[in-house]
NULUMKOL-918090 format. One record per residue (C-alpha): residue number from 1; residue in three letters; chain; z, y, x. Coordinates in steps of 0.001 Angstrom, whole numbers. Each point is the difference from the previous one (the first is absolute). Layout:
<rs>
r num NUM; residu ALA; chaine A; c3 Z; c2 Y; c1 X $
...
</rs>
This chain:
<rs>
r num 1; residu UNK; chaine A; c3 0; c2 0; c1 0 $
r num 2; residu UNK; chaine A; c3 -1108; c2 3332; c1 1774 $
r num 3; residu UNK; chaine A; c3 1865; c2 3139; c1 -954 $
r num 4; residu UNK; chaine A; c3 -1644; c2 3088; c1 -427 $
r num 5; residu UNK; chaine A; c3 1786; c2 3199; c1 2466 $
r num 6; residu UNK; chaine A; c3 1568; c2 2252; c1 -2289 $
r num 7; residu UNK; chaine A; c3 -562; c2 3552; c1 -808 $
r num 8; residu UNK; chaine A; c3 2048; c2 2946; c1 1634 $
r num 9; residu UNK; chaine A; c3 2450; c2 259; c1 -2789 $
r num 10; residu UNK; chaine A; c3 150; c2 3934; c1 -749 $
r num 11; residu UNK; chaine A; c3 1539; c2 2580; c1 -2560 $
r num 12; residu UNK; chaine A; c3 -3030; c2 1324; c1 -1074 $
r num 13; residu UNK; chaine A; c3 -1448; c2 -836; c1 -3769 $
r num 14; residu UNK; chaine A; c3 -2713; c2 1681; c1 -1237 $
r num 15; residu UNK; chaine A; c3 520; c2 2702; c1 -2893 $
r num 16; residu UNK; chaine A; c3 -3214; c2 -845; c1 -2065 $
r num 17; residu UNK; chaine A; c3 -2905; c2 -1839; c1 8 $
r num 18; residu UNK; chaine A; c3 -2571; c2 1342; c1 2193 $
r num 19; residu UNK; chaine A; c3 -3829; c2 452; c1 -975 $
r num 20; residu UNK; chaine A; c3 -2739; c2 288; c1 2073 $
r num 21; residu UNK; chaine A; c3 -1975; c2 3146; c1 -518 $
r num 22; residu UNK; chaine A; c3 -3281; c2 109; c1 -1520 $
r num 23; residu UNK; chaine A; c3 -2598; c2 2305; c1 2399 $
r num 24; residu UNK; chaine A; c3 -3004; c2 1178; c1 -2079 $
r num 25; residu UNK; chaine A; c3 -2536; c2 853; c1 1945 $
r num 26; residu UNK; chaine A; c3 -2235; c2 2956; c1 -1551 $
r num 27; residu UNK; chaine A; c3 -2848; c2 1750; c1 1737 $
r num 28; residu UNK; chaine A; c3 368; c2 3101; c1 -1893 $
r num 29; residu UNK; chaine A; c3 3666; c2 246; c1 797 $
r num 30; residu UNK; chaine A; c3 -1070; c2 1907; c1 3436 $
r num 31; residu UNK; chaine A; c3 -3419; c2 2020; c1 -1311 $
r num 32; residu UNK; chaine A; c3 1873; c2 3367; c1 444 $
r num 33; residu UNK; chaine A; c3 1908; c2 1000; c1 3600 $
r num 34; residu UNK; chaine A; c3 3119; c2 756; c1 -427 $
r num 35; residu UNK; chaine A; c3 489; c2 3746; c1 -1221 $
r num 36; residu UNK; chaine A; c3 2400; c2 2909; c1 1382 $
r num 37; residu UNK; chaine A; c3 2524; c2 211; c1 -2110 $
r num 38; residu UNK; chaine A; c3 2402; c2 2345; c1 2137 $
r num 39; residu UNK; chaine A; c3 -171; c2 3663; c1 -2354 $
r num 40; residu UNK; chaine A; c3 -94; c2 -198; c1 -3456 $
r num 41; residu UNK; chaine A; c3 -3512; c2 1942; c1 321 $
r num 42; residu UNK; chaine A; c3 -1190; c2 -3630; c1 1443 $
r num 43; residu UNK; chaine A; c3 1898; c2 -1793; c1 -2628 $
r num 44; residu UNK; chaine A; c3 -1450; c2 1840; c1 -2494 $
r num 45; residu UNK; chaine A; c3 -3477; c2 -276; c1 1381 $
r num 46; residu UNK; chaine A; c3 760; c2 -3665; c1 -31 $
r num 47; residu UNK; chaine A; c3 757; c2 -52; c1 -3384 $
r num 48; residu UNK; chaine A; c3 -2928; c2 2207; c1 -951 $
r num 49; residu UNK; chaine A; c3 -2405; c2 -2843; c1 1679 $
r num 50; residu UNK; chaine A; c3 1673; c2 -2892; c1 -1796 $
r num 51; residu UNK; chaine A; c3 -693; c2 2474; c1 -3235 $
r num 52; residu UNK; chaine A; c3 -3975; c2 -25; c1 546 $
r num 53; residu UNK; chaine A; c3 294; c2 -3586; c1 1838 $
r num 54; residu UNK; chaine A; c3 1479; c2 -1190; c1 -3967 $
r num 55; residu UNK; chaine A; c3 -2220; c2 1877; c1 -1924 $
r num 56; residu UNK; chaine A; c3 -3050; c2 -1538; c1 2134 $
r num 57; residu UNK; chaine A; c3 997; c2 -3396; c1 -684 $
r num 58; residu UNK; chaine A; c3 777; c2 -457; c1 3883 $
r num 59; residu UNK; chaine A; c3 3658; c2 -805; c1 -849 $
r num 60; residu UNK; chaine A; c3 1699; c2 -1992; c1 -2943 $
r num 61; residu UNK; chaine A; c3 1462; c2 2895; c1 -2359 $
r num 62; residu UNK; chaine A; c3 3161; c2 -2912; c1 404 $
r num 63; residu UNK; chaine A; c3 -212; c2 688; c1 4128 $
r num 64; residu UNK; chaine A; c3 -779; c2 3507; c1 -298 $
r num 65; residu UNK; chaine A; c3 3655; c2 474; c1 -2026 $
r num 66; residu UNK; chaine A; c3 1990; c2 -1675; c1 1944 $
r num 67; residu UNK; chaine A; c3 -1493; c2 1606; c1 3315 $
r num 68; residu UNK; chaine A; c3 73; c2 3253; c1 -2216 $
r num 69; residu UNK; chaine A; c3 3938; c2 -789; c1 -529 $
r num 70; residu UNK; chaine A; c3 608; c2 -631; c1 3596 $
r num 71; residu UNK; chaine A; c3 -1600; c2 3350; c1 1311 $
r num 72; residu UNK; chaine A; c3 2411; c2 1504; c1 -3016 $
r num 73; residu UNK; chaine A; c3 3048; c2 -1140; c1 1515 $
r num 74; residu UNK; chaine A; c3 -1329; c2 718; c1 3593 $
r num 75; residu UNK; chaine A; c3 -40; c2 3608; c1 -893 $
r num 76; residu UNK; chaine A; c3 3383; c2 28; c1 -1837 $
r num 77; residu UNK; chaine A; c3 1249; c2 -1191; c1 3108 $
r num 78; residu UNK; chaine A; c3 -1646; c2 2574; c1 2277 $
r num 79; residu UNK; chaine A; c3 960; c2 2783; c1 -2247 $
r num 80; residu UNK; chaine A; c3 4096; c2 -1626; c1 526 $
r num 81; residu UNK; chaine A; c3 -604; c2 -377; c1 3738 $
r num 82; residu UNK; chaine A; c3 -1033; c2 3898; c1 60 $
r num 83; residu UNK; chaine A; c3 2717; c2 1028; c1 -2063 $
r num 84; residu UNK; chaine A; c3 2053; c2 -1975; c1 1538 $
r num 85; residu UNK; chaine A; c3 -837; c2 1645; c1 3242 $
r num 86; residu UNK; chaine A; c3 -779; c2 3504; c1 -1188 $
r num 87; residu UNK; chaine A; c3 4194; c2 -311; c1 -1357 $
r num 88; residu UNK; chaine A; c3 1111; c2 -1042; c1 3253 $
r num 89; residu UNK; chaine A; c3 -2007; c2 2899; c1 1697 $
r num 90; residu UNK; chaine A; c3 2514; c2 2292; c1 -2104 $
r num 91; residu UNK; chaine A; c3 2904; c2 -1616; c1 380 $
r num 92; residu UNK; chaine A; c3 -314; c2 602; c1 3944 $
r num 93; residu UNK; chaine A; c3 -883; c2 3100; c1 -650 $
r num 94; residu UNK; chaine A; c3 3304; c2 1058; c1 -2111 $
r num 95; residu UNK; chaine A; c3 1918; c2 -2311; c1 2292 $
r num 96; residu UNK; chaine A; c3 -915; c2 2256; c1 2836 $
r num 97; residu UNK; chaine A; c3 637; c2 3590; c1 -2021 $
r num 98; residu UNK; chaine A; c3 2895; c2 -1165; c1 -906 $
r num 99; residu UNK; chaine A; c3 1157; c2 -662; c1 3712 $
r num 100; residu UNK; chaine A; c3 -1040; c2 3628; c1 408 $
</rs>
């Protein structure tokens, strides 16, 4: 009778089951290089192409709103980041006038 060597014996179980992860491959997913998306001027132009790109049938209307939401929350997010820092400009500012 042959034994067979036993595992390591360890603490670790897994949490869940795991599932292997589906890759679709698309050709189209790559037509357009990547845009700037650094001012809201480019985020806006963005969205503007993704406008004409929807109503020329380039883009699924479905695509075209989620991208569309995406670029939405990009924006909200810029306009926090420069509030964020415009606030902190002022606060430096009073900090230091009221050193004075």
């Amino acid at each position: 009778m042959t034994t067979k060597p036993e595992a390591p014996a360890t603490n670790v179980r897994p949490i869940a089951s795991t599932k292997a992860l589906q890759v679709i491959e698309s050709p189209e997913i790559n037509r357009h290089p990547s845009p700037r998306l650094g001012t809201a001027a480019e985020v806006r132009m963005e969205m503007a192409r993704l406008y004409r790109d929807a109503r020329a049938g380039r883009v699924e209307v479905a695509d075209a709103t989620k991208l569309a939401y995406i670029l939405t929350q990009l924006a909200t997010i810029m306009q926090i980041d420069d509030l964020e820092q415009r606030t902190a400009a002022l606060e430096r500012v009073l900090k230091q006038e009221g050193r004075r």
